[in-house]
N, CA, C and O atoms as a DFTB+ gen file, in Angstrom:
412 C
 N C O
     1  1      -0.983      13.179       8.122
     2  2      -0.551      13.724       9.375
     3  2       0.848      13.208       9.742
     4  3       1.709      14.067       9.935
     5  1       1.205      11.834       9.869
     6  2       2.420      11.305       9.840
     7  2       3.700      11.883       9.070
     8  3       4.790      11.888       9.643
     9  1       3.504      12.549       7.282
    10  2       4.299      12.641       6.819
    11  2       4.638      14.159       7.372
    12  3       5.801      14.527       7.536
    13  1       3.466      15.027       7.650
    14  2       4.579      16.105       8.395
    15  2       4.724      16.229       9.656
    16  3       4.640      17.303      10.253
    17  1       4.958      15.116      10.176
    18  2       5.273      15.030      11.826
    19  2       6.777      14.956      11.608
    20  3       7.247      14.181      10.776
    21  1       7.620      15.849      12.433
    22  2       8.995      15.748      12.455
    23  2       9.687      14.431      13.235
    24  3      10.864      14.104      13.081
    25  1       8.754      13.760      14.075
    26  2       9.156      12.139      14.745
    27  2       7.803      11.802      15.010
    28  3       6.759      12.453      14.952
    29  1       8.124      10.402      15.373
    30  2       7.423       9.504      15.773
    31  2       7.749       8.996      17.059
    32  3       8.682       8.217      17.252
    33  1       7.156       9.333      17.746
    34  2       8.019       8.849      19.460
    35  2       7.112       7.715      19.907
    36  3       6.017       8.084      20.333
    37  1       7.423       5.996      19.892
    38  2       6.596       4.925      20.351
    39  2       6.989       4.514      21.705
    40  3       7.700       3.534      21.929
    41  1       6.366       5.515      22.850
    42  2       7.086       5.577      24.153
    43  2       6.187       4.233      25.106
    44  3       6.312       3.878      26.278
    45  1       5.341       3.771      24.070
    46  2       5.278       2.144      25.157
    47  2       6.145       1.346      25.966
    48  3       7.267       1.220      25.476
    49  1       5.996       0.886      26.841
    50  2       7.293      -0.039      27.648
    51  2       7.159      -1.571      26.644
    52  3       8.012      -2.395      26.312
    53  1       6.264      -1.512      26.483
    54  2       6.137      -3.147      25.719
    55  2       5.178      -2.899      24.650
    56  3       4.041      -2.621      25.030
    57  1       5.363      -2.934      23.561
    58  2       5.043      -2.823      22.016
    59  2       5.237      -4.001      21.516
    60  3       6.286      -4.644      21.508
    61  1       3.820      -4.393      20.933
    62  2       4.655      -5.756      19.631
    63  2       4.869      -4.858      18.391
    64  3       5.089      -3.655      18.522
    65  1       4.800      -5.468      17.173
    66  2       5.835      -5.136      16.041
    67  2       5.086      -3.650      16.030
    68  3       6.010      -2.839      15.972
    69  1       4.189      -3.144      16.052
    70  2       3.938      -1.637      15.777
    71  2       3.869      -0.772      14.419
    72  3       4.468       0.157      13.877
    73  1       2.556      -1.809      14.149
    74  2       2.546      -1.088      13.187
    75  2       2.251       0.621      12.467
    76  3       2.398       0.979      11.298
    77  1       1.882       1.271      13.438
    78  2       2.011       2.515      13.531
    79  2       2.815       3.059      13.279
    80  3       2.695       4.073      12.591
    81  1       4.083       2.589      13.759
    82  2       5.761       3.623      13.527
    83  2       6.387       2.468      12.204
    84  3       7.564       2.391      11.853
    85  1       5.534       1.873      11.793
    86  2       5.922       1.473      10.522
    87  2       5.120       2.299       9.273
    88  3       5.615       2.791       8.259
    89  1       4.080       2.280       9.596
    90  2       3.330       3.230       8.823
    91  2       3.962       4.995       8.881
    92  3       3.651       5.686       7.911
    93  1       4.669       5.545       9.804
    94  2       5.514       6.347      10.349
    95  2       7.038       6.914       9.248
    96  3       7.564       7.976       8.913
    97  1       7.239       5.413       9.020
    98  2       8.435       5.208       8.740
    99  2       8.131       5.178       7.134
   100  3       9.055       5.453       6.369
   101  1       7.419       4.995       6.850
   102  2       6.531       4.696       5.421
   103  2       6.616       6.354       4.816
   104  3       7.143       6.824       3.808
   105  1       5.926       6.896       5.810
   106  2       5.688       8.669       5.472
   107  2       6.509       9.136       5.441
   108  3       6.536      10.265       4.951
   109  1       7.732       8.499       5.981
   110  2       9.060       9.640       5.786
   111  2       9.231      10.155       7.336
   112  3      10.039      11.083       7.335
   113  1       8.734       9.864       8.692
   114  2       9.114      10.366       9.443
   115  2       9.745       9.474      10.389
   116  3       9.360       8.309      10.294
   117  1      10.670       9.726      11.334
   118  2      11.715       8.883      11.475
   119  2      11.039       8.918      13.028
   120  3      10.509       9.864      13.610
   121  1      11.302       7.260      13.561
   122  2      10.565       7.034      14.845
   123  2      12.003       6.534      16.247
   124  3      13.015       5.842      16.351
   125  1      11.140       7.468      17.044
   126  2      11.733       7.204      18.249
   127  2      11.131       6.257      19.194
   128  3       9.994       6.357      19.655
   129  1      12.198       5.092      19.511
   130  2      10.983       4.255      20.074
   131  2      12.276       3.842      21.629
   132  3      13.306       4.450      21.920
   133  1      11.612       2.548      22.356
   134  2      11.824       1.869      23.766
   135  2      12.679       0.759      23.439
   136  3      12.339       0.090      22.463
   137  1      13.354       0.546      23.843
   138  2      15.046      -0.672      23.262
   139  2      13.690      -1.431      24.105
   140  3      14.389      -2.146      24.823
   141  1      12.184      -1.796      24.545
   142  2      11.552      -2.778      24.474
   143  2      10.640      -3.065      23.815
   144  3       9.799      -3.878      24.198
   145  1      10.590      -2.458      22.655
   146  2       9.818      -2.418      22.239
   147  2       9.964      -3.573      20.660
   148  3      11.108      -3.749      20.241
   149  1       9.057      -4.112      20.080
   150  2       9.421      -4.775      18.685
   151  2       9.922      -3.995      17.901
   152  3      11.046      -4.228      17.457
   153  1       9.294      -2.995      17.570
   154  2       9.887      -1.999      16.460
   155  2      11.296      -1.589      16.180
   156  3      11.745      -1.241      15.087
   157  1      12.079      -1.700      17.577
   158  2      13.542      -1.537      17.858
   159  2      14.226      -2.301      17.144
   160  3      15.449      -2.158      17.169
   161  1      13.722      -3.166      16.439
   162  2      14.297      -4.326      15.459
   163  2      14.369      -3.889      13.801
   164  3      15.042      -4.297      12.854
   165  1      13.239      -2.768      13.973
   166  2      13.297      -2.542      12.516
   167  2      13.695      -1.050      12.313
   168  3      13.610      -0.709      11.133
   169  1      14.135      -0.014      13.227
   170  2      14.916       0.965      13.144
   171  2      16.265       0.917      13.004
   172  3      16.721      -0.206      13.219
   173  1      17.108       1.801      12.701
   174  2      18.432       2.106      12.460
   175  2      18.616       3.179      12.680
   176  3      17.783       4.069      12.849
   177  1      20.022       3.245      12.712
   178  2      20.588       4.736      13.020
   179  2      19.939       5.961      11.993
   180  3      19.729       7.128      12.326
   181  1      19.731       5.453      10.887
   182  2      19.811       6.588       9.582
   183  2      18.625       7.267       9.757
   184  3      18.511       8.487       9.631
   185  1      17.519       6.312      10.115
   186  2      15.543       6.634      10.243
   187  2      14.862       6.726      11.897
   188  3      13.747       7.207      12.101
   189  1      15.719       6.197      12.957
   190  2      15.763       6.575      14.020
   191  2      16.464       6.556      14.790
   192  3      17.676       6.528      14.578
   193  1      15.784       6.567      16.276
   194  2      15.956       5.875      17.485
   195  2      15.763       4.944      18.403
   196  3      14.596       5.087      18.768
   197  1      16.258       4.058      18.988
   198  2      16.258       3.245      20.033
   199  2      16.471       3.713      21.340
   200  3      17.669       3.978      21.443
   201  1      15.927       3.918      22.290
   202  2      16.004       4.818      23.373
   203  2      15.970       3.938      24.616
   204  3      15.321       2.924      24.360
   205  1      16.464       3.947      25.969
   206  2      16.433       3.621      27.387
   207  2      15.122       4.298      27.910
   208  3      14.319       4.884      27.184
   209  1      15.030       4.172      29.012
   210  2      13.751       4.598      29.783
   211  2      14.590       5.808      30.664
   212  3      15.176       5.683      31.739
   213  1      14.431       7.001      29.823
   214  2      14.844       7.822      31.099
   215  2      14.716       9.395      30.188
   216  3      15.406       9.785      29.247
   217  1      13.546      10.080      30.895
   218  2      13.515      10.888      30.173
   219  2      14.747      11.894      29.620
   220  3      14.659      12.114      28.412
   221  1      15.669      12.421      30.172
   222  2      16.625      13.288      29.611
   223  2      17.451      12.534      28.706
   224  3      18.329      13.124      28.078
   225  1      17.247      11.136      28.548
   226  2      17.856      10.735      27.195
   227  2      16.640      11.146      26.022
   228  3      16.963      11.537      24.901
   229  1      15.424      11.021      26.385
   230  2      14.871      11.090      25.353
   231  2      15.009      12.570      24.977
   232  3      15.520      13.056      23.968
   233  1      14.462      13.143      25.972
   234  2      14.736      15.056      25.218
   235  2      16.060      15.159      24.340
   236  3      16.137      15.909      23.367
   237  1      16.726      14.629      24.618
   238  2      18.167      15.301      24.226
   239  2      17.769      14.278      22.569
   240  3      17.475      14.885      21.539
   241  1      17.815      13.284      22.599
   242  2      17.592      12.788      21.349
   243  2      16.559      13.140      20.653
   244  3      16.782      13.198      19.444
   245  1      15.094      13.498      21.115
   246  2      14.865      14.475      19.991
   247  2      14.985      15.621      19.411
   248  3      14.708      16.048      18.290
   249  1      15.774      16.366      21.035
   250  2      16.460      18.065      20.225
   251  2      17.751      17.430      18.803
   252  3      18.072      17.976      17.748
   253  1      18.119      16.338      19.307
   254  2      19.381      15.778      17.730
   255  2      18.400      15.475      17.055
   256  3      18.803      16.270      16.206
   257  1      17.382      15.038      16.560
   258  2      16.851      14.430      15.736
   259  2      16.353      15.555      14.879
   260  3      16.583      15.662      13.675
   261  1      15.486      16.578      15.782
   262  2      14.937      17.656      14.742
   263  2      16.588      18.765      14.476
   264  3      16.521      19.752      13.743
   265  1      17.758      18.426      15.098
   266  2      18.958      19.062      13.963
   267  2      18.914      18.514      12.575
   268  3      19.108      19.204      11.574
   269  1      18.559      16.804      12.565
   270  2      19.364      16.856      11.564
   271  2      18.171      17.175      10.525
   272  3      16.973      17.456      10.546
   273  1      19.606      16.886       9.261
   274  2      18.032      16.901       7.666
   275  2      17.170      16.210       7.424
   276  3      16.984      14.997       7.521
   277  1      16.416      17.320       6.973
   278  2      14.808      16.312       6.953
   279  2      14.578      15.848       6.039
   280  3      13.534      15.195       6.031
   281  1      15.358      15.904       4.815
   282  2      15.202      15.035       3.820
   283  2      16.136      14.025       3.862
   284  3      15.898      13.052       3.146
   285  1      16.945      14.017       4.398
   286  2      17.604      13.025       4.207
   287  2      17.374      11.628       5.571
   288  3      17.909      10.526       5.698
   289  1      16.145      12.500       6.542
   290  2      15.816      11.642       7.066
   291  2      14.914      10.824       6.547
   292  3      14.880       9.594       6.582
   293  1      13.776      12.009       5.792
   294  2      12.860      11.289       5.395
   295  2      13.159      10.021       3.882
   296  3      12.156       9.479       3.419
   297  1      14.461       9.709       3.311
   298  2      14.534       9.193       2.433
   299  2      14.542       8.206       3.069
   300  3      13.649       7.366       2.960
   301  1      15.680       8.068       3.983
   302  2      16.182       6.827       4.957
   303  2      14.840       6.412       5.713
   304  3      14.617       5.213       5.540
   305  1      14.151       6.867       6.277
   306  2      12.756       6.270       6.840
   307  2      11.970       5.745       5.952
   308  3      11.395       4.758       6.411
   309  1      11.561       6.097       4.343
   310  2      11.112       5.572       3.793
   311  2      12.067       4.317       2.696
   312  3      11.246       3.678       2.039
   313  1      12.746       4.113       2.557
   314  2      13.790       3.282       2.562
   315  2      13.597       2.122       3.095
   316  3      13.359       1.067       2.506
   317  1      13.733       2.374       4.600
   318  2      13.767       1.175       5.805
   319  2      12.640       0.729       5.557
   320  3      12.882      -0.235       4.830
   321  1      11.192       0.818       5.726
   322  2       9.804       0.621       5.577
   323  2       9.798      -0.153       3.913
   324  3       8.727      -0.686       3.621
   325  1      10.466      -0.198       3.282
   326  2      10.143      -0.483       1.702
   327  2      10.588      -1.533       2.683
   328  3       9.698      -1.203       3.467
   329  1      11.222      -2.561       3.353
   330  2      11.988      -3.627       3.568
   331  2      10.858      -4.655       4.381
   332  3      11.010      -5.803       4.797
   333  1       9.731      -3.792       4.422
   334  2       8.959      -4.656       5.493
   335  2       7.969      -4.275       4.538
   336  3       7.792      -3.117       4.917
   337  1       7.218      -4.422       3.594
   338  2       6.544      -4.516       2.861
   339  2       5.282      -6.165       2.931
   340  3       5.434      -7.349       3.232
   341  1       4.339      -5.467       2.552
   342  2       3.667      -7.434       2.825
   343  2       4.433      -7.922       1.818
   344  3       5.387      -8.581       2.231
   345  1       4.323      -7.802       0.341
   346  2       5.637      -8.484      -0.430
   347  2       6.250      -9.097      -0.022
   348  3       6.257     -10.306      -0.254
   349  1       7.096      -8.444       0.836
   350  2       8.510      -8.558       0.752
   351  2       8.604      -9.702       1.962
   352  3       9.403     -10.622       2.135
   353  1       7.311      -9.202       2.815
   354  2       6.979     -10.477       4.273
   355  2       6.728     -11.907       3.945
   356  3       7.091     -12.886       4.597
   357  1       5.742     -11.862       2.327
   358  2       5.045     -12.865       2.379
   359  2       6.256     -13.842       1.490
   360  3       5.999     -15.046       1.479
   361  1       7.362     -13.467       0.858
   362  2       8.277     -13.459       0.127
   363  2       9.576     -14.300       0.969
   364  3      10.288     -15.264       0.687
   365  1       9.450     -13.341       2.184
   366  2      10.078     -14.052       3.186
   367  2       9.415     -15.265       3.811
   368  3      10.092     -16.293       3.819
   369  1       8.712     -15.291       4.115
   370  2       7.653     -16.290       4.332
   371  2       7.640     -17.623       3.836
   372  3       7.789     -18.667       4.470
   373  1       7.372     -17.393       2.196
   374  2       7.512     -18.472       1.586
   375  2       9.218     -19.486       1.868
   376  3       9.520     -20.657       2.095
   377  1       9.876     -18.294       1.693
   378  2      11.502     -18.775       1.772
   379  2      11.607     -19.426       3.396
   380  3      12.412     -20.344       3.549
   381  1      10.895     -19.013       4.465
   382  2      11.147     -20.171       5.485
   383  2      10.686     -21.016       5.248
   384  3      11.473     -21.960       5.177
   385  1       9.326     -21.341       4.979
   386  2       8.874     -22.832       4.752
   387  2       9.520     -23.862       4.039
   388  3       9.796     -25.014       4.372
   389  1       9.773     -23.032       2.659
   390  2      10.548     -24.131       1.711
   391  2      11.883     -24.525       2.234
   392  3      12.433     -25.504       1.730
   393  1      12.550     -23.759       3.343
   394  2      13.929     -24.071       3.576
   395  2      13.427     -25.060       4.835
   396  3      14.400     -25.515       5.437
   397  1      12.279     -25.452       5.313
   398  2      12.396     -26.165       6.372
   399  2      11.202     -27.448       5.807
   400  3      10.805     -28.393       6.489
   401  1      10.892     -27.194       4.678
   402  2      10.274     -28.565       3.441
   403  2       8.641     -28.339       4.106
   404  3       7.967     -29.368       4.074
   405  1       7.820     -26.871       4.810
   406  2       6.835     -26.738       5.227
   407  2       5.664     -26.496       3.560
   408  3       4.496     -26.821       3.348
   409  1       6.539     -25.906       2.832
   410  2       5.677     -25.235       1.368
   411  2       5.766     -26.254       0.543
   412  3       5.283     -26.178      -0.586
C-alpha cells in the first residue's frame, strides 16, 4: 500500500523517530512530515518534506510534490531509508561505544 501511495504525510505535532514514514521511505514514497517531528531529521529535500504548521503551506507542497517525478522520487526515498537500516544502526552503534571505550 505504501509503495503506491504518491506521499506520506506524518501530520503529528510531536512524533518520535517514526517508524512508519521510514518504512514509507523504504517503498519509494516520499514523506511529508512537521519540522516537530523526529523524522524531520531523516528527510531531505530529494525524498521529502519538512513542513510548518499551517495548512496552505501544506496544500501547496503537496500539489509540488505530486509535480514532480515519481521515479526519481521514488529512487531518492529509497536511497535515504538504505541509511537507516538496523545494519547500518547497529554499526553505528558499535562505533559510539568503542569511541567512548563503552564496547
Amino acid at each position: 500500500m505504501l509503495a503506491g501511495a504518491d506521499a506520506f504525510l506524518a501530520v503529528g505535532p510531536i512524533e518520535t523517530f517514526g517508524l512508519a514514514a521510514l518504512e514509507a521511505l523504504a517503498s519509494g514514497t516520499p514523506v511529508i512530515c512537521r519540522e516537530s517531528a523526529a523524522i524531520s531529521e531523516v528527510i531531505d529535500d530529494q525524498c521529502g518534506l519538512e513542513l510548518p504548521r499551517n495548512a496552505s503551506t501544506w496544500a501547496t507542497a503537496i500539489d509540488n510534490i505530486l509535480k514532480k517525478d515519481r521515479e526519481t522520487l521514488r529512487q531518492a526515498s529509497r536511497s535515504r531509508a538504505e541509511n537507516f537500516s538496523w545494519t547500518n544502526s547497529v554499526e553505528i552503534l558499535v562505533e559510539l561505544h568503542e569511541g567512548i571505550g563503552v564496547a
